[in-house]
TIROMAR-826806 format. One record per residue (C-alpha): residue number from 0; residue in one letter; x, y, z. Coordinates in nm, 3 decimals. Layout:
BEGIN
+------+------+---------+---------+---------+
! resi ! resn !       u !       v !       w !
+------+------+---------+---------+---------+
!  NUM !    a !       X !       Y !       Z !
...
+------+------+---------+---------+---------+
end
This chain:
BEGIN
+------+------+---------+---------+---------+
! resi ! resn !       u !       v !       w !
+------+------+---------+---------+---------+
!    0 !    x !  14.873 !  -4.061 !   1.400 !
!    1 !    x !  14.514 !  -3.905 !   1.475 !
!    2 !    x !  14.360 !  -4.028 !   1.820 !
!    3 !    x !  14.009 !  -3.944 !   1.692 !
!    4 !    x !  13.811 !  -4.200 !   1.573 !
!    5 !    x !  13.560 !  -4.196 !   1.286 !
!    6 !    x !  13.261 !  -4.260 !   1.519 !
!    7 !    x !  13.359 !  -3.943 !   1.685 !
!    8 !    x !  13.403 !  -3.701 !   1.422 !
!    9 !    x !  13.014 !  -3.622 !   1.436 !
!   10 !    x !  13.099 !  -3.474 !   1.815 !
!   11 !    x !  13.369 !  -3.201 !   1.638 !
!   12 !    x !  13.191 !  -3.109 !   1.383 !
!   13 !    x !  13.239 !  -2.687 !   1.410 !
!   14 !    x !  13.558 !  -2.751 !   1.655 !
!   15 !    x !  13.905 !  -2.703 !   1.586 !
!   16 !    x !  14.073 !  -3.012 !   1.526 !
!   17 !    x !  14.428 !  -2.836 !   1.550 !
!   18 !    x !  14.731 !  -2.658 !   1.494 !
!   19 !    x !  15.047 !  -2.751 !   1.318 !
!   20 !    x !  15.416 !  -2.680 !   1.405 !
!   21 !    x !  15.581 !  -2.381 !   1.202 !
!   22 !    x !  15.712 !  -2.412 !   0.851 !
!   23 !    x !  15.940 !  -2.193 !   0.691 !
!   24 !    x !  15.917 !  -2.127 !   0.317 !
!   25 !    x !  16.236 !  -2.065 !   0.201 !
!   26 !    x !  16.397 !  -1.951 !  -0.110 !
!   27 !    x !  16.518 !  -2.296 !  -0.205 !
!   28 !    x !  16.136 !  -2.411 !  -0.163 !
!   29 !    x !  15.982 !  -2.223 !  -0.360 !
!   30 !    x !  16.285 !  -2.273 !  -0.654 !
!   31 !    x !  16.179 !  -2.601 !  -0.623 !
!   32 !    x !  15.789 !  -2.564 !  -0.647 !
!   33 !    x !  15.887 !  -2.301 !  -0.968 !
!   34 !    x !  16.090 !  -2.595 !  -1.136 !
!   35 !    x !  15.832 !  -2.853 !  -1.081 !
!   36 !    x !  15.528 !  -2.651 !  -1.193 !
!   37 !    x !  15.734 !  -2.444 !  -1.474 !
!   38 !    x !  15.572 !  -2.125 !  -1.246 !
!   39 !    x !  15.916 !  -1.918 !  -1.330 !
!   40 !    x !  15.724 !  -1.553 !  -1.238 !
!   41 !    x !  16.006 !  -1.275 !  -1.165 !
!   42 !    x !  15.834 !  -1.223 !  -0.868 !
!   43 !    x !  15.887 !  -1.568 !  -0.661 !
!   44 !    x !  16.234 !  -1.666 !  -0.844 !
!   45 !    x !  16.417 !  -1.339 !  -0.921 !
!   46 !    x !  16.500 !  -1.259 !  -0.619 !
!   47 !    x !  16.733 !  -0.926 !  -0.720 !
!   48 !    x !  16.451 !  -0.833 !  -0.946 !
!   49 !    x !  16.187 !  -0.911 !  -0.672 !
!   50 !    x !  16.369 !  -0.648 !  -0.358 !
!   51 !    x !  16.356 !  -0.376 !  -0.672 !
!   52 !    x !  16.032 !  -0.405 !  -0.826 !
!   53 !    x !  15.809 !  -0.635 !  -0.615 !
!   54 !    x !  15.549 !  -0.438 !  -0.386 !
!   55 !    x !  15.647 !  -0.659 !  -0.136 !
!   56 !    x !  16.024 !  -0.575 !  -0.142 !
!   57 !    x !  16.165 !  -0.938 !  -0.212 !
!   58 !    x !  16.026 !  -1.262 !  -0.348 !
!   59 !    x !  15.716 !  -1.420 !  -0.227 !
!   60 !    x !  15.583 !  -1.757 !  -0.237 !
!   61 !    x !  15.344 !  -1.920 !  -0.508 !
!   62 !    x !  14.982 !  -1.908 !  -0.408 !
!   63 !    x !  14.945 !  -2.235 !  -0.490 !
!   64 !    x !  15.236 !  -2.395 !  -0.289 !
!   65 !    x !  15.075 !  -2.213 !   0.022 !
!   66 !    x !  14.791 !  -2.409 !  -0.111 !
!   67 !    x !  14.992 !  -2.700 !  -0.131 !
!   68 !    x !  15.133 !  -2.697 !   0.258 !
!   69 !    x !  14.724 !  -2.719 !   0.292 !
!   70 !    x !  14.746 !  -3.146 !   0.282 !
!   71 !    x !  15.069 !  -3.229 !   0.482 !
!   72 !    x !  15.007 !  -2.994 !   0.763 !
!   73 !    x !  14.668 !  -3.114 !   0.785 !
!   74 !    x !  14.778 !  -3.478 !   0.803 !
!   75 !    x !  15.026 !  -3.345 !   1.093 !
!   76 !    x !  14.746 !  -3.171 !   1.286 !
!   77 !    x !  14.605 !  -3.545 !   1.249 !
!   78 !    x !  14.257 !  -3.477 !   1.087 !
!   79 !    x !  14.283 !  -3.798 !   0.951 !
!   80 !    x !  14.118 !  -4.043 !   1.213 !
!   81 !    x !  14.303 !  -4.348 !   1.374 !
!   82 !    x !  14.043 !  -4.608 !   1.226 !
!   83 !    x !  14.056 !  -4.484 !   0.834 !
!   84 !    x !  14.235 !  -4.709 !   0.543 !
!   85 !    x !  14.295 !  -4.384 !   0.323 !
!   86 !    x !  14.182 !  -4.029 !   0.349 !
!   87 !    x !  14.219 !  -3.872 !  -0.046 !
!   88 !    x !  14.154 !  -3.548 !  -0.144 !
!   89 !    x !  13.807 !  -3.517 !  -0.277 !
!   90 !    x !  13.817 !  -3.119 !  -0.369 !
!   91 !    x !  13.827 !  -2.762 !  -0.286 !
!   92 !    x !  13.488 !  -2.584 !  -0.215 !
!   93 !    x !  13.627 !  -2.257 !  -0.197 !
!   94 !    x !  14.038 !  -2.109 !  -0.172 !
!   95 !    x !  14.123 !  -1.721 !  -0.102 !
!   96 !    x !  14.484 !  -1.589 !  -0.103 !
!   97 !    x !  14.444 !  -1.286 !   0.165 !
!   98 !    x !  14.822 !  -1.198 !   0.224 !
!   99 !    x !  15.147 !  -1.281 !   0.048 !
!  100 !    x !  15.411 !  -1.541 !   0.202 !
!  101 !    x !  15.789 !  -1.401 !   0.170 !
!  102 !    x !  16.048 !  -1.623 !   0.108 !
!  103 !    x !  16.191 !  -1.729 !   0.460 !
!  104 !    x !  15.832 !  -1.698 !   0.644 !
!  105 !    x !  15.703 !  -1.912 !   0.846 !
!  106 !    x !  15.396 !  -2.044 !   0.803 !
!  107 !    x !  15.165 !  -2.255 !   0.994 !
!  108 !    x !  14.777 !  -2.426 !   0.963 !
!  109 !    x !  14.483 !  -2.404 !   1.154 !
!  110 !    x !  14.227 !  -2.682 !   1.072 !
!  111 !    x !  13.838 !  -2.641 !   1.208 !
!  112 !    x !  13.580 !  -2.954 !   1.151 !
!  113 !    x !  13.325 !  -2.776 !   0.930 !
!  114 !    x !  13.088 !  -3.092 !   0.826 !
!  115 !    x !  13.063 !  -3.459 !   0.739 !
!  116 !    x !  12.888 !  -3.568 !   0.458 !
!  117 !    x !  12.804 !  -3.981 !   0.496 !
!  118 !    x !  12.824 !  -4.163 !   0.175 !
!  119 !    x !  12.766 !  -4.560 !   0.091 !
!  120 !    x !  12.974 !  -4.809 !   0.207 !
!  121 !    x !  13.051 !  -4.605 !   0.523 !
!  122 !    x !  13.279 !  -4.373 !   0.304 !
!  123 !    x !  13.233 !  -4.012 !   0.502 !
!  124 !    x !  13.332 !  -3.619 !   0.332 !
!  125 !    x !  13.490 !  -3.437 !   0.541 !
!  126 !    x !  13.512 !  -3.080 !   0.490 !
!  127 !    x !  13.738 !  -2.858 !   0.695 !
!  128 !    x !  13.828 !  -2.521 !   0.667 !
!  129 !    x !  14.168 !  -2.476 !   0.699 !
!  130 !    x !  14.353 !  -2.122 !   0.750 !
!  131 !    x !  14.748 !  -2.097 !   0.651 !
!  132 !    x !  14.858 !  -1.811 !   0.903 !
!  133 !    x !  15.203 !  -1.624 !   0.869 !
!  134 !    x !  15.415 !  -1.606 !   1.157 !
!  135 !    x !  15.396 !  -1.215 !   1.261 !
!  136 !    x !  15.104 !  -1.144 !   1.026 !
!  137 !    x !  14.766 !  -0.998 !   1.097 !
!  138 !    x !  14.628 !  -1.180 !   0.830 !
!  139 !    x !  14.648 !  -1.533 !   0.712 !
!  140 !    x !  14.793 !  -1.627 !   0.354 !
!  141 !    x !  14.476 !  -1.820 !   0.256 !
!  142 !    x !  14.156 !  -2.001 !   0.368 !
!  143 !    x !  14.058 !  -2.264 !   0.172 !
!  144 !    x !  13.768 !  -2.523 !   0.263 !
!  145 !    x !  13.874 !  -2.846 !   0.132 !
!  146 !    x !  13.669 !  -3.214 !   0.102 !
!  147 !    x !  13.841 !  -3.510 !   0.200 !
!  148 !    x !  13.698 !  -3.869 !   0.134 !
!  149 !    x !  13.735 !  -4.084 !   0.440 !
!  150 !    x !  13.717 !  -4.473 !   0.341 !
!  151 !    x !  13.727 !  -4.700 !   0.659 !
!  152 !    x !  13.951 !  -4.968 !   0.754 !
!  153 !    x !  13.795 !  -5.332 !   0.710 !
!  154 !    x !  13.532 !  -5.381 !   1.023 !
!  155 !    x !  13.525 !  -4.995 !   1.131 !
!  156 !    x !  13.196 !  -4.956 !   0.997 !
+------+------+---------+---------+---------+
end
């Protein structure tokens, strides 16, 4: 649970809001992604296939389940603040895949406040920008600005 309040959101705006713990991506993850998206590629599944012919010498994670890891490591960092009913995703402004993730990385997110955007009701967009580094990697796996809509709890206005 966040200890930032919606009131004080305007002070962070351009701050980091955090880091999350570690994850690794493992082979049985991204199986798992592959049979729930029907994204079978040679080069994520296969791993045999992947350590011969993959530039990357084994298989690598899906772009868009490193996108995915985007939302619950987010809510871990605890962008979400205390007073908020619901936070929902609202969109994606703008996503870049920079490096590959190989299966058994670890991966981890750092979230930065990058605006607010007041709506009716009391109903606030947040948009952070949120980079997905790679444990031992000069370069992060993405950066992807992303739009959350904030809807207050009942007499947090």
């Amino acid at each position: 649970m966040s200890s930032l309040t919606l009131a004080e959101l305007g002070e962070r705006v351009g701050q980091e809001l955090g880091i999350s713990d570690w994850l690794a991506i493992d082979q049985a993850c991204i199986d798992t992604f592959a049979a729930c998206t029907g994204d079978h590629q040679w080069i994520h599944v296969d791993v045999e296939r992947a350590k011969r012919e993959s530039p990357f010498r084994g298989p690598v994670a899906h772009g868009y389940l490193t996108l995915a890891m985007v939302a619950p490591l987010s809510m871990q960092v605890g962008v979400i603040p205390s007073d908020v009913a619901a936070g929902l995703n609202y969109g994606i402004d703008k996503v870049r895949f920079l490096a590959p993730v190989p299966a058994g990385a670890r991966v981890r997110l750092r979230v930065v406040l990058a605006g607010l955007e007041p709506k009716d009701g009391g109903q606030v967009i947040m948009k952070t920008q949120n980079t997905l580094e790679v444990e031992g990697s000069e370069k992060p796996a993405l950066i992807a600005e992303t739009l959350a809509l904030l809807i207050p709890a009942t007499g947090a206005r």
